[in-house]
N, C-alpha and C positions, 0 to 999 in steps of 0.2 A: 289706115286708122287703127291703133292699136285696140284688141279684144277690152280691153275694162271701160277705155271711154267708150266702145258702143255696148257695153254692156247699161252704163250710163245713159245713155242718152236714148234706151230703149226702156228703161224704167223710167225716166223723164216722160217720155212719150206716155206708155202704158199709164201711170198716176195723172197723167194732166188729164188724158183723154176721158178717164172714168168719170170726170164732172161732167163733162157733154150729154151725156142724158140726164144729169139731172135739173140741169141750166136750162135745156126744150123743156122737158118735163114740165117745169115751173111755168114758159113762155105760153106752151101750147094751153095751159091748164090755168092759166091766170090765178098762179095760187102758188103760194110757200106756207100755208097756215100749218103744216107737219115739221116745216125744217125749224127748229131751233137759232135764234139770234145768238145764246151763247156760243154754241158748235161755231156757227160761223165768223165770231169773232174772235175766239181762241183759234181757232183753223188758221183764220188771216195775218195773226198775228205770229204766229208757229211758222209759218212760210215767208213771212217778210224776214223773220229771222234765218232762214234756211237760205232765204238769196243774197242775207247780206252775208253771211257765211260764207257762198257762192266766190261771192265778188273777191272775199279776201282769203281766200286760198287760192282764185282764179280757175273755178273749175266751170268750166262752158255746160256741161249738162244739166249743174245743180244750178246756176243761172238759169238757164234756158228753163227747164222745168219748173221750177218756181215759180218765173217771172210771169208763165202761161198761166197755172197753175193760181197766183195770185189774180191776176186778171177774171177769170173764171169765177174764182170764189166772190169777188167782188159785186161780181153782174150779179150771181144768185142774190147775194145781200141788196143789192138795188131793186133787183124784183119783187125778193121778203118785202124790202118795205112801202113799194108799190102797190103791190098784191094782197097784202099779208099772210 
């Protein structure tokens, strides 16, 4: 595997991962009333952009890390408005 794609797909990794606590956070905590609705639909909306970028340059990392990445963002936003 060539050095830039994993350089790729290690910052894929590291950025997707960093939601993961705050996606528990919210679960364990039955609460989003600090996170911002706009944050996370500028957020979501900046990364659907970033994966359909992805797709049409064909780069597997900015897919992959997006796609996760959007996934994540999402769940928080369903628990905001679950929770509030």
């Amino acid at each position: 595997m060539d050095h830039v794609v994993l350089i790729g797909y290690l910052a894929a990794t590291l950025t997707t991962v960093a939601f993961l606590p705050q996606l528990i956070k919210v679960w364990k905590n039955r609460s989003a009333k600090d996170i911002s609705y706009a944050m996370l639909l500028i957020f979501s909306f900046g990364v659907l952009c970033w994966l359909i970028y992805g797709f049409l340059i064909g780069s597997l990392p900015i897919i992959f890390a997006n796609s996760l990445t959007l996934v994540l963002n999402l769940l928080i936003l369903v628990l905001k408005i679950k929770f509030g």
